[in-house]
C-alpha positions as CSV (number, residue, x, y, z in Angstrom):
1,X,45.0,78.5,-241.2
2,X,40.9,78.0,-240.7
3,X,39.8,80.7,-238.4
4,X,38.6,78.6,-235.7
5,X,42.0,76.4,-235.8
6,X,43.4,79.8,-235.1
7,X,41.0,80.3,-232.4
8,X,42.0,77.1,-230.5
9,X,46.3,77.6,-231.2
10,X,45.6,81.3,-229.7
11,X,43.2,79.9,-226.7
12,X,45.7,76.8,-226.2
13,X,48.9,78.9,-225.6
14,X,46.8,81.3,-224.0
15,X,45.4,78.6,-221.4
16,X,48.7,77.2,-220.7
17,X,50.1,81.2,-219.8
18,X,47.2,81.7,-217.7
19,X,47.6,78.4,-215.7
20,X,51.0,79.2,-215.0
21,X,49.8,82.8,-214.3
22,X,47.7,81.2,-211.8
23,X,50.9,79.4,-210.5
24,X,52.7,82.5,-210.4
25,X,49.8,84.4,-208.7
26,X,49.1,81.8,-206.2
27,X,53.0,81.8,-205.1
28,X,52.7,85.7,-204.6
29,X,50.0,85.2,-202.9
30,X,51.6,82.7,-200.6
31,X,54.9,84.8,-200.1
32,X,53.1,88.2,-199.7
33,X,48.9,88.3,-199.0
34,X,47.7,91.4,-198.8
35,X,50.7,93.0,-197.6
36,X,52.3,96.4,-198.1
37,X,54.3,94.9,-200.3
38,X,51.9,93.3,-202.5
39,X,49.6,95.9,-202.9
40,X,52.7,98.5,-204.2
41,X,54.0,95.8,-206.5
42,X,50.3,95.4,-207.9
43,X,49.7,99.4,-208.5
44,X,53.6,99.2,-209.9
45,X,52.8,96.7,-212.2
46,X,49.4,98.4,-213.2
47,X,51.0,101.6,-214.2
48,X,53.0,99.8,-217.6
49,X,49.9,97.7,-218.1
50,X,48.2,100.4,-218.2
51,X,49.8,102.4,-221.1
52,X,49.9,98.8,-222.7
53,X,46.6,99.3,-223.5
54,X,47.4,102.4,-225.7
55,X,50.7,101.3,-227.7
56,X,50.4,97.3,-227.2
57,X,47.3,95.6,-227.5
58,X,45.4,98.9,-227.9
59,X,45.2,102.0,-230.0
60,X,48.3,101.7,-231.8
61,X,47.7,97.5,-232.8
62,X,44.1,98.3,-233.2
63,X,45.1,100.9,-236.2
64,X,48.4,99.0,-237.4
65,X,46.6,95.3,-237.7
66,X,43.8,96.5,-241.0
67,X,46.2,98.7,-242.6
68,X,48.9,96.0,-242.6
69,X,46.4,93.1,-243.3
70,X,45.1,94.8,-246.5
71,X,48.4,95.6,-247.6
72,X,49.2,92.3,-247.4
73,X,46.1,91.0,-249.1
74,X,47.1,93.5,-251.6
75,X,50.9,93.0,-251.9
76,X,51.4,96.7,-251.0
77,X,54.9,96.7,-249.7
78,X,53.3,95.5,-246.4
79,X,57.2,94.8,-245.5
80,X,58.0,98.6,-245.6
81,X,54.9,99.7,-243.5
82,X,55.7,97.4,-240.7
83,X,59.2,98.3,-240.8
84,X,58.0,102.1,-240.4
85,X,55.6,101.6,-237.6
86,X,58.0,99.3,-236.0
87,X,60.6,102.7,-235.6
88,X,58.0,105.4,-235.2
89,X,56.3,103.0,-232.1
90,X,59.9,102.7,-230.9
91,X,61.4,106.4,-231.5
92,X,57.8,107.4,-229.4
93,X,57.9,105.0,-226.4
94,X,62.2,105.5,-225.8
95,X,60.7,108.9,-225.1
96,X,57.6,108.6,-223.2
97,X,59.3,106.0,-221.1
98,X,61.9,108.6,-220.1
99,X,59.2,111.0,-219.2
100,X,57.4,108.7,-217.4
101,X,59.7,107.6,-215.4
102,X,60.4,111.1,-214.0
103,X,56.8,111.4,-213.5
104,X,56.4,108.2,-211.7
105,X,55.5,109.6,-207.8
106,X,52.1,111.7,-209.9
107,X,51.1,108.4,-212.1
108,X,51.4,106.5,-208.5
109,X,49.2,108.8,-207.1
110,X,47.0,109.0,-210.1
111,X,46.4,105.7,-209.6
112,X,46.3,105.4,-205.5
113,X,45.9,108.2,-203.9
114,X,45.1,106.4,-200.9
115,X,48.4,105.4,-200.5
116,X,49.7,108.4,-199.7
117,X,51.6,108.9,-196.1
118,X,52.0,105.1,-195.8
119,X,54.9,103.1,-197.1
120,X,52.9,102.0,-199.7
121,X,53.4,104.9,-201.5
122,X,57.2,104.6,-201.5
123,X,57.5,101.5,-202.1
124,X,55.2,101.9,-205.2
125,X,57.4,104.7,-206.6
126,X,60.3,102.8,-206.4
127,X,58.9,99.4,-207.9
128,X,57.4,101.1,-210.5
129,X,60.5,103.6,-211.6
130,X,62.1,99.6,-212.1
131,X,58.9,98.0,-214.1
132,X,57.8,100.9,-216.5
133,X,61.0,100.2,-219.3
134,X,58.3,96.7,-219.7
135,X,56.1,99.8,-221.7
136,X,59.1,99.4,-224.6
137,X,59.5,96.0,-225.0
138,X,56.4,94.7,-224.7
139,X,54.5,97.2,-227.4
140,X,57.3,96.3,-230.0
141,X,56.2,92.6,-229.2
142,X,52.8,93.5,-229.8
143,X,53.4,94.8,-233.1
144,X,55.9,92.1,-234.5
145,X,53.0,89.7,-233.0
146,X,50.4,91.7,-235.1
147,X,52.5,91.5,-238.4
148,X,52.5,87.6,-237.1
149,X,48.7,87.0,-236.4
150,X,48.2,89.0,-239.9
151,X,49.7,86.3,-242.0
152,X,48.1,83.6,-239.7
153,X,51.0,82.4,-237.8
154,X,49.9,82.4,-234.4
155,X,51.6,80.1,-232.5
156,X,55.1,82.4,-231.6
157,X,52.6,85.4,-230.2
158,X,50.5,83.1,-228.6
159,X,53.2,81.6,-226.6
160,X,55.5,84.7,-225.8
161,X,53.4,85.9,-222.4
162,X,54.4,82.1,-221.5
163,X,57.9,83.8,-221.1
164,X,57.1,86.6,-218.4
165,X,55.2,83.8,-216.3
166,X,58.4,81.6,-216.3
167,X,60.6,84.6,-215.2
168,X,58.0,85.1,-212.6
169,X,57.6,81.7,-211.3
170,X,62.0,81.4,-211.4
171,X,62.1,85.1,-209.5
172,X,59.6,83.7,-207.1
173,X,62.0,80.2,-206.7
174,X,65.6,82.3,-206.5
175,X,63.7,84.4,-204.2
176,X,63.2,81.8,-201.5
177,X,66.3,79.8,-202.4
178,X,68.5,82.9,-201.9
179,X,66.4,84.7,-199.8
180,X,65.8,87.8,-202.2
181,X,64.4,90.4,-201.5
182,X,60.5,89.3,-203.0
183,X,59.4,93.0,-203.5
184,X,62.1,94.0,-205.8
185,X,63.0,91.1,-207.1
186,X,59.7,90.8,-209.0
187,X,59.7,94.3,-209.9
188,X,63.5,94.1,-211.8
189,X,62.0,90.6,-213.5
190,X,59.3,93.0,-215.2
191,X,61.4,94.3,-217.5
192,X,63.6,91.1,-218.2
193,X,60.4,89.0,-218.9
194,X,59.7,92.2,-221.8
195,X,62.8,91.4,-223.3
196,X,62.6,88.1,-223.4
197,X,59.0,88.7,-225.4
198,X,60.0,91.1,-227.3
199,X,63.6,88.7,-228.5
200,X,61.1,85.7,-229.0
201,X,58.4,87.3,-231.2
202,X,61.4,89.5,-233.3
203,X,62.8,85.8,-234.4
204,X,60.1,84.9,-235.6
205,X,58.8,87.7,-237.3
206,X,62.3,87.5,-238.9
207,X,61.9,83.6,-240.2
208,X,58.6,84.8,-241.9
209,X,60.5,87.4,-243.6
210,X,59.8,90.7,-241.9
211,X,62.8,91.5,-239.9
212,X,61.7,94.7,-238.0
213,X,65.2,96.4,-237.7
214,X,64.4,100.8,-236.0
215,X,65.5,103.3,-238.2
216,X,65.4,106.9,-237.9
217,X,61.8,107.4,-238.1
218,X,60.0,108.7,-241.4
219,X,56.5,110.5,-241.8
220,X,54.9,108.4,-244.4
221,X,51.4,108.5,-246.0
222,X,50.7,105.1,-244.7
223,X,52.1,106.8,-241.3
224,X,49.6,109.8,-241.2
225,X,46.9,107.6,-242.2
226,X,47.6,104.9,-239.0
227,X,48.1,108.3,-236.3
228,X,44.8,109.2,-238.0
229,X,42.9,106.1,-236.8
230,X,44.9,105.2,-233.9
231,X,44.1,108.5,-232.4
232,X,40.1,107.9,-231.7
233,X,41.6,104.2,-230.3
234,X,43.9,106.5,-228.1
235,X,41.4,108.3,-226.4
236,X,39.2,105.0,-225.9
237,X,41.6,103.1,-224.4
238,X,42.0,106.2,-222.4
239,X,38.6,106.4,-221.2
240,X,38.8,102.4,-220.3
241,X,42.4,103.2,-218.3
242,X,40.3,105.8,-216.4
243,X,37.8,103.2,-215.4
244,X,40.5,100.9,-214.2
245,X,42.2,103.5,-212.5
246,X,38.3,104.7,-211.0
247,X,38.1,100.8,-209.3
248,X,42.2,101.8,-208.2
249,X,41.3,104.4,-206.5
250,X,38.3,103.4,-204.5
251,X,40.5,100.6,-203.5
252,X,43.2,102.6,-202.3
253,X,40.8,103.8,-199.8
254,X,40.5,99.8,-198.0
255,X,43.8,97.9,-196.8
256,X,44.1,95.1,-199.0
257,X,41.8,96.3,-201.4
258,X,43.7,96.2,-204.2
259,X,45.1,92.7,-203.6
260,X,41.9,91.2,-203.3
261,X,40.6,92.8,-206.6
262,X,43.9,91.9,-208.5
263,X,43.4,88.1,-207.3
264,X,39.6,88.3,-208.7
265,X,41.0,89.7,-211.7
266,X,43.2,87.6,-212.1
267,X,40.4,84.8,-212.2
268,X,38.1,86.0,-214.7
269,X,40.6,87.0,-216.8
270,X,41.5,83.4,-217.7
271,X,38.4,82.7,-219.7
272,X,38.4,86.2,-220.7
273,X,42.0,85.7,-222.1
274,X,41.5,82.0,-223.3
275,X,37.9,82.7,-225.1
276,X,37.8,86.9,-226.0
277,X,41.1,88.0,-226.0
278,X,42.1,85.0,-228.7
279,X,39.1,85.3,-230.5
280,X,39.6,89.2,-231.0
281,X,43.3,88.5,-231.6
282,X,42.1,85.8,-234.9
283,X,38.9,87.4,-236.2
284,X,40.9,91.1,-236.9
285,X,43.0,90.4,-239.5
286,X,40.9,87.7,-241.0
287,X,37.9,90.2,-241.1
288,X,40.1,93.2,-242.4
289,X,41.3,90.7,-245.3
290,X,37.5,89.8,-245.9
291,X,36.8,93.0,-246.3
292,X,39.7,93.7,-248.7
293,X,38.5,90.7,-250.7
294,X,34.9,91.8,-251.0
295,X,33.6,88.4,-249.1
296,X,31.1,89.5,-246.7
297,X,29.1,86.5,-246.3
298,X,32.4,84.9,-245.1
299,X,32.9,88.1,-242.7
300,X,29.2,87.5,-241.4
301,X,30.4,83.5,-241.3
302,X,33.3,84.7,-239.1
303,X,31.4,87.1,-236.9
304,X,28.8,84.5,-235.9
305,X,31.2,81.8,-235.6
306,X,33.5,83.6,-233.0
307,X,30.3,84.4,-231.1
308,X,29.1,81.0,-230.9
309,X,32.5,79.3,-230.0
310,X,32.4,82.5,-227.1
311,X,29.6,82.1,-225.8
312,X,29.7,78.0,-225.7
313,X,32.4,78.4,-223.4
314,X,32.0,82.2,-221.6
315,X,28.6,81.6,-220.2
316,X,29.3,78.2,-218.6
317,X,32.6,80.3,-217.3
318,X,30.6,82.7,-216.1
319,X,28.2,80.8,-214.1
320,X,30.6,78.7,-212.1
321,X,32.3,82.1,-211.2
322,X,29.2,83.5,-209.7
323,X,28.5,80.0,-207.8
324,X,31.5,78.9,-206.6
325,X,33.9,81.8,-206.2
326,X,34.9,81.0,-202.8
327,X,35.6,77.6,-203.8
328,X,38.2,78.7,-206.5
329,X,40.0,81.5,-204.5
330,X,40.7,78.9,-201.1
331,X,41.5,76.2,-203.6
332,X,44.1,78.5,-205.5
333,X,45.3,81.4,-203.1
334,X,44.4,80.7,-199.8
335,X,47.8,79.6,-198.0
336,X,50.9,81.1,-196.5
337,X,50.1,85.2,-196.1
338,X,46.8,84.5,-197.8
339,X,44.1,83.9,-195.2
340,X,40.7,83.3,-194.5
341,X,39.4,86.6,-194.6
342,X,41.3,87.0,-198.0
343,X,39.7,84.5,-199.2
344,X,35.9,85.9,-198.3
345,X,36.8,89.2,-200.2
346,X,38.5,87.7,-203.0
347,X,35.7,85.8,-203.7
348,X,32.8,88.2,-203.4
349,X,34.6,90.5,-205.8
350,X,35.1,87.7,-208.1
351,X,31.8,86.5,-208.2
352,X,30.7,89.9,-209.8
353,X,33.3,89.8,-212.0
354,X,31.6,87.2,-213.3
355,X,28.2,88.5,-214.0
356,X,30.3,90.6,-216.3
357,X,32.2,88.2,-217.9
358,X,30.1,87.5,-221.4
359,X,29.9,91.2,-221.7
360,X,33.6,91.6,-221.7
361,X,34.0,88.6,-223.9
362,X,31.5,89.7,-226.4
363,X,33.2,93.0,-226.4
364,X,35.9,91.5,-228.0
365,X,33.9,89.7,-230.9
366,X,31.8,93.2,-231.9
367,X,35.1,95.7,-231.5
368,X,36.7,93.7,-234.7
369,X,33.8,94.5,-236.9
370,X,34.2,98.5,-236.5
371,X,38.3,97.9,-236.2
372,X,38.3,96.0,-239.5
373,X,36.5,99.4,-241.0
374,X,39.0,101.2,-239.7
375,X,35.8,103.0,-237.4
376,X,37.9,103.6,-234.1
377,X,35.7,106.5,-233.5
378,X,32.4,104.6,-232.8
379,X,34.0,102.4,-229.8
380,X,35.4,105.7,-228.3
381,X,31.8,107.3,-227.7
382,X,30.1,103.8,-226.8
383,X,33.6,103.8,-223.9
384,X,32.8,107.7,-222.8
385,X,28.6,106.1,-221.7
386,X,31.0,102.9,-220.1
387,X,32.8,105.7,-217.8
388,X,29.9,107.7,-217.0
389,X,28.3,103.8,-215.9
390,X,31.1,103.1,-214.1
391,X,32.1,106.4,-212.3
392,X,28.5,106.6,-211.1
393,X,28.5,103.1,-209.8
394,X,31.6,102.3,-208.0
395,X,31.7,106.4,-206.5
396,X,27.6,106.0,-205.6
397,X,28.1,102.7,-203.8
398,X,31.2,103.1,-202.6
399,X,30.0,104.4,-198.9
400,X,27.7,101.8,-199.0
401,X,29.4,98.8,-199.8
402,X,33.0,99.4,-199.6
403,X,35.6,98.4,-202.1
404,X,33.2,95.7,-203.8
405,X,31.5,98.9,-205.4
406,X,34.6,98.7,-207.9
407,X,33.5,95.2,-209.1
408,X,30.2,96.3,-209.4
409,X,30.9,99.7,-211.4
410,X,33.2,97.4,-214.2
411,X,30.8,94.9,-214.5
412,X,27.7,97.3,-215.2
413,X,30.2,99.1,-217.2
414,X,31.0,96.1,-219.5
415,X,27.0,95.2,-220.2
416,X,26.9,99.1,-221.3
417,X,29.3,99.1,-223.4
418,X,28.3,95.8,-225.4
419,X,25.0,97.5,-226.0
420,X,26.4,100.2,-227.5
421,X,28.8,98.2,-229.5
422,X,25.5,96.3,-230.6
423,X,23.5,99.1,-231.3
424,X,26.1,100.5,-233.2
425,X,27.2,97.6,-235.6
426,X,23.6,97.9,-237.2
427,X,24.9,100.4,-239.6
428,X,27.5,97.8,-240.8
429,X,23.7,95.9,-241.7
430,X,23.6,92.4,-242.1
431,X,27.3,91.8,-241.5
432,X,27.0,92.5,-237.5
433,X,23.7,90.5,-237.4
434,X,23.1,87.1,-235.2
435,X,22.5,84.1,-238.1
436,X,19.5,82.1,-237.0
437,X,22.1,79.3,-236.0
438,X,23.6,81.2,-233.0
439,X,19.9,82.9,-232.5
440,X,18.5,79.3,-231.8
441,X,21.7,78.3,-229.6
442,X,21.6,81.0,-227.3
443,X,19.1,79.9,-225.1
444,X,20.2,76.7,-225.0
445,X,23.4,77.6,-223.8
446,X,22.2,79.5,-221.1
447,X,19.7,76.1,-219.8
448,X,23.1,74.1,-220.3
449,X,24.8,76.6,-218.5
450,X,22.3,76.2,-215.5
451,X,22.2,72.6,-215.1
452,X,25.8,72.8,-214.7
453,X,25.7,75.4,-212.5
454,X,23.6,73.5,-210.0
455,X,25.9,70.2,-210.9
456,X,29.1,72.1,-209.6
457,X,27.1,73.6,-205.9
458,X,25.6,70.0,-205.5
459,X,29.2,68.5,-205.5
460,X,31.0,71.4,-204.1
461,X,28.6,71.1,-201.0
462,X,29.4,67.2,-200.9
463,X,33.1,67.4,-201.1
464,X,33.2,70.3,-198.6
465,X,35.0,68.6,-195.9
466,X,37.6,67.6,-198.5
467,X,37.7,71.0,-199.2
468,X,38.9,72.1,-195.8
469,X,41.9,69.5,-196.0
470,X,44.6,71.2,-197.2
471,X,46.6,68.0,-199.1
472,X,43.2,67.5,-200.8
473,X,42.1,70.3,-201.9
474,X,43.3,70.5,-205.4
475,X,41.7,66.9,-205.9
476,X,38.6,68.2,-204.6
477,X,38.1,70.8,-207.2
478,X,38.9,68.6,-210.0
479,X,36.1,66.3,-209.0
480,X,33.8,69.5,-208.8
481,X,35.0,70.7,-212.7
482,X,35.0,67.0,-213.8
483,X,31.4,66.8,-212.8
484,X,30.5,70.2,-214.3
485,X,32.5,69.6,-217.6
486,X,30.4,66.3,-217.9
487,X,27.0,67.6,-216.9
488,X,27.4,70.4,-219.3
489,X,28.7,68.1,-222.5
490,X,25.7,66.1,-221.8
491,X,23.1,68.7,-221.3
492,X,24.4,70.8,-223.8
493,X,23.9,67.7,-226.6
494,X,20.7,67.3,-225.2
495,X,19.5,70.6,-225.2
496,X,21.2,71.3,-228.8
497,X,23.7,74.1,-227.6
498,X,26.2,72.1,-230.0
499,X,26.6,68.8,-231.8
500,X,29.5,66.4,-233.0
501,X,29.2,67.3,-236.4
502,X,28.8,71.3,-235.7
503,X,32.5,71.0,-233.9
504,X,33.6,69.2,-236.7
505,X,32.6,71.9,-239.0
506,X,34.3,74.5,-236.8
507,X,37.9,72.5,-237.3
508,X,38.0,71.9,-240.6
509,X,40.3,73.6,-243.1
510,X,38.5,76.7,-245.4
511,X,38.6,75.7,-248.9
């Protein structure tokens, strides 16, 4: 499959997981606000997330996905190696989720102090003793969807977090049908909805010929040489959990804090997941096999390629995030439990979100070219400077600003640690280098960008009574991203940010 086809199958599934995200969010947020309730649930749901980062899509995939993707460039019983990871991942995570478990009332208050001597606290422990088995399942998913994604069959990985929406969204149903209680309920589908992932991906791994059956675990060479390079990953992804759990914190400190950040989150991260995340998820393996094959003008080719499609569609992203937050969070979350002032806070921390937003995109087109290298050690210095950025910012401001300081610390923290990830791919030379095809583009993009961004107020401002009627306001904002989608196709053909035959280029099959 041509890279960028695998860029829009991984961005298409993605999309449709996030929109029913959205769907699932926006019925949580209708059922519970910025309740007790909701606020536990979203610390308890954190805490597996969390250590998803390290085993999942993190430090352990990060190390398995080059290894395996050589090997199988190579024909070096790839089938055996992913067998072995497959049981050492599992033989680890049967036993740190046991321990963690146990340790569940410290990693709640690790994460919100400020929830201590309220029944959030409680609540929290309990929810997330239920949730953290999701740790298991879904890092075995994530590896049988790397052995997937490394033979370019994307399409099963891609659509397995589809699955944890849907048990979400039928919870959330059986919940007011049967009159559940919400809380728990959502808490016991956390671990169903890994299950289900984790059956769907193990299929089809199987139909392509690696059926990842645990056995008693075995030290290997291959083995030492993954722990070897998964270990500097481990300690980045520690150093980005800490920054999360920095933003946690000073939330902890504001009722409702944390639900309003989670719903901004929430936001951002669907062009973060649709562009970035299934851009990093595509140009891994293929740079890894690049590499193996000695084709680094095709590796450059890649690089630039992912950065363009990016950025064509993050920037745009971005701006309408900053000018129209409030717009999107009353549209989508403001109703039932969710009200007005929900909205206002949702939406401030959104729209600094997304001044961030092309940083933590591009993050995920550099990290693949010091992955594919097998350099894990690089990205975990450039993530210690993104924790000093962030610590400084979100504890300076915090007396000053309140819980927005959170928003504020990330998104600083995501612009410093694309520089470094910039400044640090020049030693990889011209491979990590902007082609003078994405050099003249940027600036165009941005000017696009712009126009649209004044497109979207102008109508949002016009259709603002609309807004306010509750039957009409889901009509009202596709007339305001109808408008912007148009005014940017146009002024981005004008202004050269892409043409016809460049998107045709970007589709068609490598020969």
């Amino acid at each position: 499959m041509n890279m960028m086809r695998g860029f829009f199958t991984v961005g298409l599934w993605t999309l449709v997981s996030r929109v029913l995200g959205f769907l699932r969010d926006v019925l949580i947020a209708g059922a519970l606000g910025s309740s007790p309730v909701a606020e536990a649930f979203v610390i308890a749901f954190s805490i597996p997330n969390l250590f998803r980062r390290f085993f999942a899509e993190g430090a352990f995939n990060i190390a398995f996905v080059p290894i395996f993707s050589k090997k199988l460039e190579a024909n070096d019983a790839p089938k055996d190696f992913a067998r072995d990871a497959f049981s050492m991942l599992a033989a680890i995570l049967i036993v740190f989720s046991f321990c963690a478990t146990l340790a569940m009332p410290a990693l709640v208050w690790i994460m919100a102090s400020g929830f201590v001597g309220d029944e959030r606290f409680d609540l929290t422990v309990v929810f997330g003793r239920i949730a953290f088995p999701y740790i298991l399942f879904i890092s075995l998913a994530a590896l049988a969807s790397g052995v997937l994604n490394s033979t370019g069959r994307f399409v099963a990985a891609a659509a397995a977090p589809v699955l944890l929406n849907l048990a979400f969204i039928g919870a959330l149903f059986l919940c007011h049908w049967l009159d559940w209680n919400i809380g728990m309920t959502l808490a016991c589908t956390v671990p169903v909805a890994g299950v289900a992932q984790l059956a769907f991906v193990w299929h089809a791994a199987h139909k392509a010929g690696f059926t990842l059956i645990p056995k008693i675990p075995r030290i290997t060479p291959d083995l030492k040489r993954l722990a070897i390079i998964a270990l500097p990953a481990v300690l980045a992804g520690g150093v980005v959990q800490i920054n999360l759990i920095v933003g946690r914190q000073i939330a902890s400190g504001f009722e409702g804090a944390n639900a309003w950040l989670y719903y901004a989150d929430r936001l951002y991260q669907l062009p973060l997941g649709v562009v970035g995340i299934a851009v990093g998820i595509v140009l891994l393996p293929d740079l890894s096999r690049r590499l193996r094959s000695g084709d680094a003008q095709g590796g450059k080719d890649a690089f630039n390629r992912a950065a363009e499609f990016s950025l064509l569609l993050t920037i745009p992203s971005a701006v309408a995030l900053f000018i129209i937050p409030g717009v999107f969070v009353s549209v989508l979350f403001e109703r039932g439990e969710f009200l007005a002032s929900d909205t206002a806070s949702t939406a401030m921390a959104t729209a600094i979100y997304g001044l961030g937003l092309p940083a933590f995109v591009l993050q995920k087109i550099y990290q693949p070219v010091f992955f594919a290298r097998e350099d894990t050690k690089s990205p975990f210095y450039f993530a210690l400077l993104a924790l000093i950025v962030n610590a400084t910012i979100a504890i300076g401001l915090r007396p000053y600003i309140g819980f927005t300081a959170a928003a504020y610390g990330a998104t600083f923290a995501g612009w410093a640690m694309l520089f470094c990830l910039w400044w640090g791919s020049q030693k990889f030379g011209d491979a990590a280098q902007l082609d003078e095809r994405l050099r003249s583009k940027i600036g165009s993009i941005i000017v696009a960008s712009l126009i649209m961004g004044v497109t979207i107020w102008t109508v949002a401002e016009a259709v603002k009574p609309i807004l306010e009627m509750s039957g009409y306001r889901v009509l009202a904002l596709c007339v305001i991203l109808f408008f912007g989608l148009v005014s940017y196709c146009v002024s981005g053909y004008i202004t050269g940010a892409f043409t016809l035959w460049e998107l045709r280029q970007m589709m068609r099959k490598n020969r």
